[in-house]
N, C-alpha and C positions, 0 to 999 in steps of 0.2 A: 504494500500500500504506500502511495507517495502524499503528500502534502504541499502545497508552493506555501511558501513562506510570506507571498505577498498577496495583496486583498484581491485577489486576480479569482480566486474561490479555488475548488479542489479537482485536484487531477483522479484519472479512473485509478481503482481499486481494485485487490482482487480480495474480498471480504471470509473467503471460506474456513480459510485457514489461523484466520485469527480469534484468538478468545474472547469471550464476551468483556473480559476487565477490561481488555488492550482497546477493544471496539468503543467503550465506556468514554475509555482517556480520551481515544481521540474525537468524540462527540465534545467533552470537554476544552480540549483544547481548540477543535476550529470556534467551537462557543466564542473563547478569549479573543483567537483572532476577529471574530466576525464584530465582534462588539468594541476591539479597539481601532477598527477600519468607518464605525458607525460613528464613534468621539469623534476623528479626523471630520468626518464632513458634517456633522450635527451641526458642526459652531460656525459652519463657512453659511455668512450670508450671502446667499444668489437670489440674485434677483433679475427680472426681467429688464432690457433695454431698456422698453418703450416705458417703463415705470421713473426711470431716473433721467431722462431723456426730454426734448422735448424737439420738435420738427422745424427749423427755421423754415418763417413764413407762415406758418400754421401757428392762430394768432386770435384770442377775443378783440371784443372793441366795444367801448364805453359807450352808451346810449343817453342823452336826457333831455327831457323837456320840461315844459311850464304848462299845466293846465288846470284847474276847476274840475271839484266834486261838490256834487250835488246829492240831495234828496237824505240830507243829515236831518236828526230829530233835535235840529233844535243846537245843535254843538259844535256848529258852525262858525267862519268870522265875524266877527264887529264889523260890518262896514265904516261904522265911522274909526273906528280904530287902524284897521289897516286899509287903506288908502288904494293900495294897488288890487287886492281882490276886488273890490267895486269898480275900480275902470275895467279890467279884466271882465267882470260880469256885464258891466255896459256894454262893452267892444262887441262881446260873444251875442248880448242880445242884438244888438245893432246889422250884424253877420246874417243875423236869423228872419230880418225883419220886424224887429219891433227899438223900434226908436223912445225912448224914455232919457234923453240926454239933460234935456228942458228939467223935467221933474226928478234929476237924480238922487236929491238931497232927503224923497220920501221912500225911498231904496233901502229900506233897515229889516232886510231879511236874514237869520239866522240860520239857514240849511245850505250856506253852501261856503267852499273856502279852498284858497289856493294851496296848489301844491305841486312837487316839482316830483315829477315820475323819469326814474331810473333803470337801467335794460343794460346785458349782457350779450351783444351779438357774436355768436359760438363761428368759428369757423366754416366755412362752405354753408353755410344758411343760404336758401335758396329765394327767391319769393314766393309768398303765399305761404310761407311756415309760419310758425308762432313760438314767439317766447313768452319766459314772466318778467313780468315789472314790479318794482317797488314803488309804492306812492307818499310822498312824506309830506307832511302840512308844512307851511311856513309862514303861516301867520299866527292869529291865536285861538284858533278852532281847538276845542276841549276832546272832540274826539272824532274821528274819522267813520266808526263801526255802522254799517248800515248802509256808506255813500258810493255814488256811482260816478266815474271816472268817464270827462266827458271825453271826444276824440281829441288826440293830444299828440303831436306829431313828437319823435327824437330822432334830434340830431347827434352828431357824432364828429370829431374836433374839427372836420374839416368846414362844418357849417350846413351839409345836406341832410339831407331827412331820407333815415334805413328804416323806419318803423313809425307807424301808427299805433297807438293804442286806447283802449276805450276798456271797460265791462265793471262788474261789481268788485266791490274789495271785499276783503278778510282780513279785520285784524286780529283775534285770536286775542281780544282781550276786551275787560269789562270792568266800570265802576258801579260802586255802591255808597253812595251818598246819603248821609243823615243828620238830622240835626248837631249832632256831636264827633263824627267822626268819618273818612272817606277812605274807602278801601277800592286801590286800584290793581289790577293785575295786568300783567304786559304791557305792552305800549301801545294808549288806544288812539295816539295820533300819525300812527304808520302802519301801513296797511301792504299786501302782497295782491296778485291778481294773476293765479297762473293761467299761463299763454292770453294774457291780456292783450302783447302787441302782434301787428301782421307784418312781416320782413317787405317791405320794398324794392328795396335795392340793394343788390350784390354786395359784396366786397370780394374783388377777386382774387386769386390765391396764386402766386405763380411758386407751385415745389417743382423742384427740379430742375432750376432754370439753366442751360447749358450743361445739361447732363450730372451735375452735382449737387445730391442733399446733405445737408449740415446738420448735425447732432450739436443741438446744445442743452449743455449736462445742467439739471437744477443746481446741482453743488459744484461746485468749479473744484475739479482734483486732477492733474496730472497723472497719478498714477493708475486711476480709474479712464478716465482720458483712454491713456494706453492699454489699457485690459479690452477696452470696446471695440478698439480697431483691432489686435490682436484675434478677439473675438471673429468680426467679421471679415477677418482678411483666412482665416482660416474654414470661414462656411462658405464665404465668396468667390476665393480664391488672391492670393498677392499681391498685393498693388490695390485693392479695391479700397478701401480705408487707410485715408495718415489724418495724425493729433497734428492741428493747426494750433492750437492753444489750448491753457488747461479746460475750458469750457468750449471748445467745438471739434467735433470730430468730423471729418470732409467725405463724402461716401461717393467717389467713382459708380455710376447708372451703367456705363458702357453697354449703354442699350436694351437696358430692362426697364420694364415695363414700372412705372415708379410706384404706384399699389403694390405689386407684388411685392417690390423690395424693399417696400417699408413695413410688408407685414412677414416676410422673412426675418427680417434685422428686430425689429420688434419682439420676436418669440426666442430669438438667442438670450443666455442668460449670463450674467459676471455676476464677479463678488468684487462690491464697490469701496473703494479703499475711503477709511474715514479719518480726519485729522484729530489730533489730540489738541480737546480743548474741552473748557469747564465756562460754563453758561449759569451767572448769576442774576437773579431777579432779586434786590433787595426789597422792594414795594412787595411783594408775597412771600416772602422767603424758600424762593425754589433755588434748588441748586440740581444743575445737570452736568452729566461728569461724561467723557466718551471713554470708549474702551478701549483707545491706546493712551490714556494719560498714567503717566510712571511722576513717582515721585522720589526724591533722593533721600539718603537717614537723613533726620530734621527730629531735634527734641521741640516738645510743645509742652505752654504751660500756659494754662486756662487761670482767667481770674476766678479767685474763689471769695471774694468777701463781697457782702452782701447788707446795704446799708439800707434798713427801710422806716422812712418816718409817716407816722401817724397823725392829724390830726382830727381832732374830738370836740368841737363845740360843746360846751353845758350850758342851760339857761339858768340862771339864779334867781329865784319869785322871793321878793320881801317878805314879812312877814301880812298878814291879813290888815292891821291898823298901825303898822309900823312907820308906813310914811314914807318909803323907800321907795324907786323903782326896779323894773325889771333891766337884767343887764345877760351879757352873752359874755362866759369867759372860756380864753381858746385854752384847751388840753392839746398839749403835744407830746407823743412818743416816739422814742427813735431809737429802732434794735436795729445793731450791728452785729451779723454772723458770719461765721467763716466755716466752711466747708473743706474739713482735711482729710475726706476720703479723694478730694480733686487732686492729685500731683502730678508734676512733670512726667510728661508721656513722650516716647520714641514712638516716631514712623520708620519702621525699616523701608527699606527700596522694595516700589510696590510693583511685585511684575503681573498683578493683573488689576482688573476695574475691582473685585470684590474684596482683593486685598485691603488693597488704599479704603475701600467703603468699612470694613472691617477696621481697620485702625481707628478713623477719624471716629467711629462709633462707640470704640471701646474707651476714647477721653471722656464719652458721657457728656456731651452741649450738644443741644440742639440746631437745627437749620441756622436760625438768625446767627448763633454763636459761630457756625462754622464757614459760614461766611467770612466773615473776620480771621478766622483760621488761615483761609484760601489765601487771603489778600496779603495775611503776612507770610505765607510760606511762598508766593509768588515774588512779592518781595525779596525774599531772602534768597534769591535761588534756586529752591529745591523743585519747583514745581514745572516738570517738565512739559508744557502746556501752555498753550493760549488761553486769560482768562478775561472773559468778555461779562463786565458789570453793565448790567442795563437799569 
């Protein structure tokens, strides 16, 4: 009976002759091999192209307009307040045929109120498709829930109009108002309208232009870069893929069909190389660490005294016919404690992510405190890593 020694699996056998303990072992033993060829790729992140990638040219584009919602209960503008929904509502009636310019000043209607609708035009949108829109008030309409959004062109930076939109809203929220107290949930003066708008007008797309599509990486890495052409110069054949920079990878068509070969290249997979860096949010106290961040020996020593003062107003009442007044005298207290289970702690050199998370854990301070850890071990040197305080 033979064995390969490498994760390649096992060669033929001739089982007759051997005894059932021996037969045992070597159930055992390919067990080990097959389990430590299993560790090896468990930890290797693969992922797809088309996930970390994205298609030069292939591209949203920002939508917005100005329009009036109407047929609100009541929770609409102030006309005389905001100024611009009433010329807006003048203009629109005037459009409609009904002229009321003369008597605008008796115009104090409550159900209706501007707002500026927002749109996502997806790539290859064709005409006559539909997206959704967002509608957001911007005057002082108390609540949108109920109104209907009248036809409201967007445009997009160059100035033309790719969509119209019109239909009911949804805000997905609700007040409860009472003498004493108002309880609001979501935001009842913005509103969604799915595939509210109708696409007009293209945006045209040119991939592939002169035979060359361009990979550009969400995360700018060189080394990743180079795994991808790597990748597809090995499914495509030599020359088909070179790394232009650490964020675009250049993909030679040489006369294929550009669908295909973007749904070829898309299905290949790497494992995407990640920098070593630690991501501070002091405002929440997150801390995010990557999994090549190494850290050098560094002793740490946490503050351990703890100063907290109290104070305690009393009120002091005279006696009943004393003659006296009422007076407020301040009680203060102030404990001072020290924590001597806290001492000077070593970081050994951390060769993995759970290490280093293991150490800084076992000093015992929490998030906000290790914060401060980070900043002065980056300080000092040891912290092999970019650390990014936002």
């Amino acid at each position: 009976m033979f064995l390969k020694s490498r994760c390649g699996g096992l060669s033929q056998w001739t089982w007759r002759r051997w005894p059932i303990r021996r037969y045992a072992m070597m159930i055992a033993i390919g067990s080990v091999l097959f389990g430590s060829c299993w560790d090896r790729t468990a930890h290797a992140s693969v992922v797809r192209i088309k996930d970390i990638v994205d298609y030069e040219g292939v591209r949203d584009n920002q939508l917005v307009g100005y329009g009036l919602v109407a047929g609100l209960n009541g929770t609409g503008d102030r006309l005389t307040n905001t100024l611009f929904t009433r010329e807006t509502l003048i203009g629109m009636l005037n459009r409609l045929g009904v002229n009321i310019r003369d008597k605008a000043i008796q115009l104090q209607t409550h159900n209706t109120a501007a707002v500026m609708v927002t749109a996502t035009l997806p790539p290859f949108a064709h005409g006559g498709s539909r997206i959704d829109v967002t509608v957001s008030a911007v005057g002082d309409a108390q609540s949108l829930t109920g109104g209907t959004l009248i036809v409201t062109p967007l445009q997009a930076a160059d100035g033309e109009v790719y969509a119209v939109a019109q239909g009911s809203l949804v805000t997905n929220a609700f007040t409860a108002q009472g003498p004493g107290a108002t309880a609001t949930r979501n935001v009842p003066t913005s509103g969604h309208i799915a595939n509210g708008a109708v696409v007009e007008r293209e945006v045209p797309v040119l991939l592939g232009a002169g035979g060359i599509i361009h990979l550009a990486l969400k995360n700018s890495n060189y080394t990743t870069a180079v795994r991808i052409a790597d990748v597809i110069n090995r499914h495509m054949g030599r020359g088909t893929a070179r790394v232009d920079d650490p964020r675009t990878v250049a993909v030679n068509l040489a006369g294929r069909n550009v669908s295909e070969a973007l749904y070829e290249i898309g299905d290949l997979t790497v494992t995407p190389d990640t920098m070593a860096k630690v991501i501070v949010d002091e405002a929440a106290g997150t801390i995010v660490i990557g999994e090549n961040v190494r850290i050098t020996t560094v002793a740490i020593a946490q503050g351990n005294l703890t100063v907290q003062v109290t104070n305690t107003p009393e009120v002091v009442q005279p006696n009943a016919f004393g003659g006296g007044q009422t007076a407020v005298v301040p009680r203060t207290q102030i404990n001072a404690t020290t924590d001597r289970e806290h001492k000077m702690g070593i970081l050994s050199d951390g060769p993995s992510l759970s290490n280093l998370v293991t150490g800084l854990n076992a000093l015992g301070v929490g998030p906000r405190d290790m914060i401060s850890i980070l900043q002065a071990i980056k300080a000092d040197g040891a912290l092999q890593a970019e650390l990014e305080v936002r």
